[in-house]
N, C-alpha and C positions, 0 to 999 in steps of 0.2 A: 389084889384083895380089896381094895379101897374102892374100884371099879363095881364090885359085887356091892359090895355094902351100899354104895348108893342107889345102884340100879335094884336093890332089893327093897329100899326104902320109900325109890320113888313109883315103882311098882304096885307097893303094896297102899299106896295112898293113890296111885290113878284108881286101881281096881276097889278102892271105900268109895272114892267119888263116882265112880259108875255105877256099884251094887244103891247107894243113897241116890244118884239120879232116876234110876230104874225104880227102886223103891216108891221115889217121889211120884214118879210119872202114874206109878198103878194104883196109889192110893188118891190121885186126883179123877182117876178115871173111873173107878169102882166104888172107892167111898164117897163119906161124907165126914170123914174125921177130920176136921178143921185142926184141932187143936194137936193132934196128930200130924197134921202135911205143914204144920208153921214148922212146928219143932224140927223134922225130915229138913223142911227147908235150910232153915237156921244152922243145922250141922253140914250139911251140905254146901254153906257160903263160907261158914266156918273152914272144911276141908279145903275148899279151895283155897282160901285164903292163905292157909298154913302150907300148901305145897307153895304157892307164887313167894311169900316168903323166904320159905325153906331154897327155892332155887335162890330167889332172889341175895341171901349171906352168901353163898357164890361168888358173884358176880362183885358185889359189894368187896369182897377181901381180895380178891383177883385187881380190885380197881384202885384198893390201898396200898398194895404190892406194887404195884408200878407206879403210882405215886411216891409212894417211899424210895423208888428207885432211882425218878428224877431227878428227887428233891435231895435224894443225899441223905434220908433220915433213920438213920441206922436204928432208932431207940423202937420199930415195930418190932411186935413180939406174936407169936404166932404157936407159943409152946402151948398152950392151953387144949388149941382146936386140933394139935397133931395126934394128941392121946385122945382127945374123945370126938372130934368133927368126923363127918362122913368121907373125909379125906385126909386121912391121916398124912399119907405119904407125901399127897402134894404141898400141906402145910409144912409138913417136916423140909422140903426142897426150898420152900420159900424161906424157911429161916434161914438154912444152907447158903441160899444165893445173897441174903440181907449179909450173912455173915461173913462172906467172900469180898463183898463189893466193901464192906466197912473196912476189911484186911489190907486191900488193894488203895485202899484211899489213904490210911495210916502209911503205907509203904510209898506212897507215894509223896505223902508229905517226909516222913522223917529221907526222902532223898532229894525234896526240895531243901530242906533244912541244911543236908549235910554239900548239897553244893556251894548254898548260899555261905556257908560256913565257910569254906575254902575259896570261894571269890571274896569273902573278904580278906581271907590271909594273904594270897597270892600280892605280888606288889605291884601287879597290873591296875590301873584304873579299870573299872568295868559301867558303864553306863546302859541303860536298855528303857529305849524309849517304845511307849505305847503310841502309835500315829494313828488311832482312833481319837478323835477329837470329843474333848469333853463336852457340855450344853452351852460351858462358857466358852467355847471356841479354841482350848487351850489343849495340848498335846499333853499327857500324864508321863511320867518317868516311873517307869514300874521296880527297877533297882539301880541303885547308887552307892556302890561301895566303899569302903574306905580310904583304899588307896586311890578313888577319882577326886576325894575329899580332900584329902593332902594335897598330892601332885597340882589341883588347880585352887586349893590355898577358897574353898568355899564349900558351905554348909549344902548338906544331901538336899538339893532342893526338889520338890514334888510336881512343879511344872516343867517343862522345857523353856517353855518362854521367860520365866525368871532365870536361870542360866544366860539365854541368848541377852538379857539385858547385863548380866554382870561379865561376862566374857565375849562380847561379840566376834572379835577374832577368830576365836576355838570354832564358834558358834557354825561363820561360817565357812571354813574349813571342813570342818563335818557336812554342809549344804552341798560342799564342791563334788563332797564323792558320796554323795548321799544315795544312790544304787548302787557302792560298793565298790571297794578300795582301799588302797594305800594312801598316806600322806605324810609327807614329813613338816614339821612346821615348829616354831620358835614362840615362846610366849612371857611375858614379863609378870611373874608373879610374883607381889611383893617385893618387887624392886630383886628381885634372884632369876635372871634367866633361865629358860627350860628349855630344852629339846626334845620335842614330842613325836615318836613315830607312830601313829594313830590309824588305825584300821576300821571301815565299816562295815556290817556286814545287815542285809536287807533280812528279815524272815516271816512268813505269815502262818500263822499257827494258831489253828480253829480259827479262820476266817478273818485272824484282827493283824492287824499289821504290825509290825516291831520293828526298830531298828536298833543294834544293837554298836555298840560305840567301844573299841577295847585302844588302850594309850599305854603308853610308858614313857620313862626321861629316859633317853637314852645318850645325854651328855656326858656319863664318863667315859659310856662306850666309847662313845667318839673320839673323846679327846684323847684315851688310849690310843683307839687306831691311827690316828692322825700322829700321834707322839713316833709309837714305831714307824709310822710311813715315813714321818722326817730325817730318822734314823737311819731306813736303811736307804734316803735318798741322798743324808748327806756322807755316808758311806761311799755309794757310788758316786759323788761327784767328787768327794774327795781323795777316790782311787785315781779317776780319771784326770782330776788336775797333779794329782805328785808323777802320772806318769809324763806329763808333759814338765814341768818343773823341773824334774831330778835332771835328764840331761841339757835342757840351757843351762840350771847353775853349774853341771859341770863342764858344759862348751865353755861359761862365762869363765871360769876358773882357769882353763887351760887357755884360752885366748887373752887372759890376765897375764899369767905366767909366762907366754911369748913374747908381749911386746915390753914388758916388764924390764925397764934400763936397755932399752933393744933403742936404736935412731933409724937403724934399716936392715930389712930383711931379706934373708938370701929365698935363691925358690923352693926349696923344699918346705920352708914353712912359710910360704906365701899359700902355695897349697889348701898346706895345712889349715890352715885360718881361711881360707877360701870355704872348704870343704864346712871348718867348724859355723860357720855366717849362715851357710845354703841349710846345714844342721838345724840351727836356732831360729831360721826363718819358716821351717816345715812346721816345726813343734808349735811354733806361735803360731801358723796359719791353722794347725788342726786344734789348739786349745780356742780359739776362734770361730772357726765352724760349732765347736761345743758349746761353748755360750748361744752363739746362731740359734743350733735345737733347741736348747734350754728358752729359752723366749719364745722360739716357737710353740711349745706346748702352752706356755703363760698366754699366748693371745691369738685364742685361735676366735674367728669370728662367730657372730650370735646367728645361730642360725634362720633362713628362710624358709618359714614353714609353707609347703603348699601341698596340695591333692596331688599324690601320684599311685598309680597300679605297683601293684607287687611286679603284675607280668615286664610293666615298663622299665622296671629299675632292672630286672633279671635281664633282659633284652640288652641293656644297655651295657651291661659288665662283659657282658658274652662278648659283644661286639671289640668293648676294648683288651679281655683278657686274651682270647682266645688266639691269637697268634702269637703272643709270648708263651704260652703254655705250649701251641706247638713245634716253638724253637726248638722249646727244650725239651722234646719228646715226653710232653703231659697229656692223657685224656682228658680233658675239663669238658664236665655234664653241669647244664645249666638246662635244670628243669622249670615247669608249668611257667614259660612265657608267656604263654596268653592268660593267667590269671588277672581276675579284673578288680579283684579285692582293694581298695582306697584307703590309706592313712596318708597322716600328715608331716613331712618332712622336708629337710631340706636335699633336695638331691646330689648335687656336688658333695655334701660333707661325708653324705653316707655310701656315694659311690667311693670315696676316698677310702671309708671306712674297710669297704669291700675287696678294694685294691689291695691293702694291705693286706687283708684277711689270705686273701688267693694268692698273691707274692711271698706271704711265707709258707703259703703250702705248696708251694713250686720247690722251693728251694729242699723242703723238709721231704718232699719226695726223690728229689734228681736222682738217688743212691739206689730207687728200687727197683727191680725190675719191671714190672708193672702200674708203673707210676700212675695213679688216678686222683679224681679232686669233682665233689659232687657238690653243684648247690643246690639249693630248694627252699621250698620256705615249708610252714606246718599251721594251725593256728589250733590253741589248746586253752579253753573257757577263753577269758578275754584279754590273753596275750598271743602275741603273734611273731614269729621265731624264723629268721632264713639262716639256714644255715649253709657254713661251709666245712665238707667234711673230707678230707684225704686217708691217705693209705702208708703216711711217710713216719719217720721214725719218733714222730709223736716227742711228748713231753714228760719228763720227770716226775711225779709226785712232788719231790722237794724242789721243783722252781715253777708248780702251777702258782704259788701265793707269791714270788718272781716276777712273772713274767710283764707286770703291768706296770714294775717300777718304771723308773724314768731310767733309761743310760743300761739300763740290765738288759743283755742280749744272749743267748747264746749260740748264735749264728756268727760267723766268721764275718767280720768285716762289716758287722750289722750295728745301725745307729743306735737300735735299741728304744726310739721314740714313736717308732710306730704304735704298737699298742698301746701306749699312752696317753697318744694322740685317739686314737681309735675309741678309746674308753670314755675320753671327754667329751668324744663330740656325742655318744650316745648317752650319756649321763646330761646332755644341755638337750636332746628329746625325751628326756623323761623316761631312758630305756637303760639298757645294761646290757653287756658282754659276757657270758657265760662259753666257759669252755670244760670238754670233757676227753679226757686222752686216756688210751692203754700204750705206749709205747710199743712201737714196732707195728704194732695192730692198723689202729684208728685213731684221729685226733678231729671235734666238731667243735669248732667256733662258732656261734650262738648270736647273733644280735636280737635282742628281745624289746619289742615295743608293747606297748600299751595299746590295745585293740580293743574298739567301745562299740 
């Protein structure tokens, strides 16, 4: 309708300015009424005038409209021209839309609000730097919440660079893994040590760079787990020394009790006391070996880091596993050898590592029929994973949190320091050991490095 009305309007003023052109043209050609062909003129620049106009509020409210829309300025009003402008409908759309975009903007703030609200409760530190550099050359901190306030014991500051002067440590720490990452790290604040497990994460959004900095203390955690670890380490060692104890002090007892007002002995308890000696000298031999391990896990060497292939290190386990696995009638699959993929490690420690890994999925399969054992590696964003997976009777739920104590075995005749060992040396590359089992099913032990 609104299409009619204008196009009737502008219709009916081309066809004045034609019938007045026309007009003009005959009365300059036939008369001589001067005062006549001014006036004709004069209405005739007049019409024109008022249609160039008349388009021209068009264009002009068309051109406030999208200004207003730039600019964010909700306060255009456009109620006037919808009930009596030549365009009703389309005034009516443009408040519509002013009215939508004002909605969207309010909605958008009160969920900035209500974030903001909750990163301050949360007892995370949260830091989020702007790395658009200011005119003074200075990096802006666009939020600083309260628990980043506390935790490093200083005021929400507005630059980065006042931070990196009052905390250089933290500072850079954060630089280390500044495209993104883990870090663990220790800090003295206020004379009160912290333990900070600190994550970065990179992000560009509309075109401006950010990095976003999330921390926490996680010293009780720790000292918790560290408490229980002690617990059930000196558990197990204290299982392990009474069962060697109990029978020398009763060998000692009953070899007490023999010679005991005795000056000589006949042979049957020459024997006997023979037999008790070879007794007390086994137990002390194997509480010795035990100590032995136990040292061994305490000093294993720092490792030598160098460039090696995924494919090279697979290659090389193949080589050494693969006849002990087919003693004992195991398939061992040792896939993508020729992978050319490069981190940095020390090879011996992790072929060790590997050893172990395959040795006890030998042993966890010999009972199956089909006894199999796959390695391979995977690499997933920027961790990178070989695994070793078999078909054998897998592990318990209640001894996955088990298995990496020190002396805890549940293999017959098993030292029980392998995965122990195994966990250290990958925790002194910066990686970790993750394992996933269904018993009976499938069991995948996990070495997971850090791939950049």
């Amino acid at each position: 309708m609104f299409y009619k009305r204008f196009t009737f309007r502008l219709i009916s003023r081309l066809v004045l300015i034609n019938l007045l052109g026309y007009l003009l043209f005959y009365l300059i050609k036939n008369t001589q009424l001067w005062f006549t062909i001014i006036g004709v003129s004069l209405i005739l620049l007049g019409s024109i005038i008022s249609l160039y106009y008349y388009i021209n509020e068009i264009r002009s409210d068309i051109k406030r409209f999208i200004l207003a829309v730039k600019t964010r300025d909700h306060t255009l009003n456009f109620k006037n021209k919808a009930t009596k402008g030549s365009f009703p409908e389309l005034y009516e759309s443009f408040g519509e839309i002013l009215q939508v975009h004002k909605q969207i903007r309010l909605e958008q703030e009160a969920m900035f609000q209500l974030i903001k609200t909750i990163l301050e409760q949360v007892p995370v530190g949260v830091i989020v730097v702007n790395n658009t550099k200011t005119a003074q050359d200075n990096e802006e901190i666009a939020f600083f919440n309260q628990a980043a306030s506390n935790l490093l014991g200083v005021p929400a500051y507005k630059y980065w660079h006042r931070l990196q002067q009052h905390l250089p440590n933290f500072a850079n720490e954060v630089d280390q893994i500044s495209s993104g990452g883990k870090r663990f790290l220790e800090l003295k604040i206020q004379d009160k040590l912290i333990q900070l497990s600190t994550e970065v994460i990179p992000l560009n959004l509309y075109g401006k760079n950010y990095t976003i900095i999330s921390f926490q203390n996680i010293k009780d955690e720790i000292e918790q787990k560290e408490t229980e670890a002690w617990n059930r380490l000196i558990g197990v060692i204290s299982h392990e020394i009474l069962n060697s104890i109990t029978p020398i002090s009763s060998l000692s007892d009953t070899i007490n009790s023999m010679v005991t007002d005795k000056e000589n002995l006949d042979q049957d308890e020459m024997e006997d006391l023979k037999t008790a000696l070879q007794t007390i000298k086994r137990r002390s031999a194997g509480l010795l070996d035990f100590v032995k391990d136990y040292r061994l896990i305490a000093e294993l060497p720092t490792p030598n880091l160098e460039s090696h292939t995924i494919g090279e290190i697979l290659k090389h386990i193949k080589v050494l596993m693969q006849p002990f696995a087919k003693v004992r009638n195991v398939v061992l699959d040792v896939e993508q050898t020729s992978s050319k993929i490069t981190i940095q490690l020390d090879l011996k420690l992790v072929e060790q590592v590997l050893i172990n890994l395959i040795t006890n999925s030998i042993y966890s399969v010999e009972e199956n029929e089909n006894p199999h054992i796959l390695v391979s590696y995977r690499l997933e964003n920027t961790k990178l994973y070989i695994d070793v997976t078999d078909n054998g009777k897998g592990i318990e739920p209640t001894d996955l949190e088990k298995i990496f104590v020190p002396f805890y075995t549940t293999r017959k005749n098993g030292s029980g320091i392998g995965l122990t060992i195994s966990r250290n040396i990958m925790k002194m590359h910066r990686g970790s050991i993750e394992v996933i089992s269904t018993p009976n099913e499938q069991t995948t032990f996990s070495l997971l490095f850090n791939y950049v």
